[in-house]
C-alpha positions as CSV (number, residue, x, y, z in Angstrom):
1,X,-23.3,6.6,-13.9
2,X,-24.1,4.0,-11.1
3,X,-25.6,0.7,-12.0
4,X,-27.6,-1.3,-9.5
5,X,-27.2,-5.2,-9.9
6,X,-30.0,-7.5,-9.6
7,X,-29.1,-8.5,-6.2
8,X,-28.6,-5.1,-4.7
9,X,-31.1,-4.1,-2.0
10,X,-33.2,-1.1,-3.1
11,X,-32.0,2.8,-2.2
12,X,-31.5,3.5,1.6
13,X,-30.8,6.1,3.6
14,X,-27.2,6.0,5.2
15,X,-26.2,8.2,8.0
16,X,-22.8,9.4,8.8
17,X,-21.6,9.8,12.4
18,X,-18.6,11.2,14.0
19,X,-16.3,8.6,14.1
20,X,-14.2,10.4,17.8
21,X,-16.5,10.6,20.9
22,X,-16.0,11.8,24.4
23,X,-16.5,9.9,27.6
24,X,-15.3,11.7,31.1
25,X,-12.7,13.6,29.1
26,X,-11.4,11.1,27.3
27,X,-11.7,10.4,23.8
28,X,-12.3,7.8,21.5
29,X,-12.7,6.5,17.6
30,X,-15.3,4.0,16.2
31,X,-14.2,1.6,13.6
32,X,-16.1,-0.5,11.3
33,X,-15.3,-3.5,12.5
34,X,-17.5,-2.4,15.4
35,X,-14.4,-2.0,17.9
36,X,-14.0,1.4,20.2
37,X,-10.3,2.2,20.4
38,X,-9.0,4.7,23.0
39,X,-9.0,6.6,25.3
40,X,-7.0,9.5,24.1
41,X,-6.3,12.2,26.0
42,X,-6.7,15.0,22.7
43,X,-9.2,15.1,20.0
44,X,-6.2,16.0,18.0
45,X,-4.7,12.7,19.5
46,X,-7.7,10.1,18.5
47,X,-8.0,11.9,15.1
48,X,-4.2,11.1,14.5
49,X,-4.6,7.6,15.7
50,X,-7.4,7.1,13.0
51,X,-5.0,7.5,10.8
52,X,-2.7,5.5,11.6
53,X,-4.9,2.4,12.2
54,X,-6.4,2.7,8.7
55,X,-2.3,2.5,7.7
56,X,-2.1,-0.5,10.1
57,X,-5.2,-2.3,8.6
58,X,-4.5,-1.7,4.9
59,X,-1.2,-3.1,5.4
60,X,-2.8,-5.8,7.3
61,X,-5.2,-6.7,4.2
62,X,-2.0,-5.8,2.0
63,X,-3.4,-3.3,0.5
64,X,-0.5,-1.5,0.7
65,X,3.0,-2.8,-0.2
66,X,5.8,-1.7,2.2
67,X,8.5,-3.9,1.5
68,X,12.3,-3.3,0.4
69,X,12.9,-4.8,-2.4
């Protein structure tokens, strides 16, 4: 079950978009730190590259722990 605190804002509609666009054949991925990052020259190539930044910026936030011990 959620809970709403006190200080939550009351229900909203969010809307998902697709994170990879095209522009003049190239394409690109949206982050949510509002940056555009591209161009790639596949779909199959931006989508692959989304996952790899969201590797990059966990480890960035350390999130994730990649160090030899």
């Amino acid at each position: 079950m959620y809970g709403q605190r006190t200080i939550d804002p009351g229900p909203g509609t969010h809307y998902r978009s697709e994170r990879v666009s095209a522009v003049n054949g190239q394409y690109f991925f949206a982050t949510r730190e509002g940056t555009l990052e591209g161009p790639y020259y596949t779909r199959i190539d931006a989508e692959r590259e989304i996952d790899s930044y969201i590797r990059r910026m966990m480890q960035a936030s350390g999130s994730i722990e990649n160090r030899a011990v």
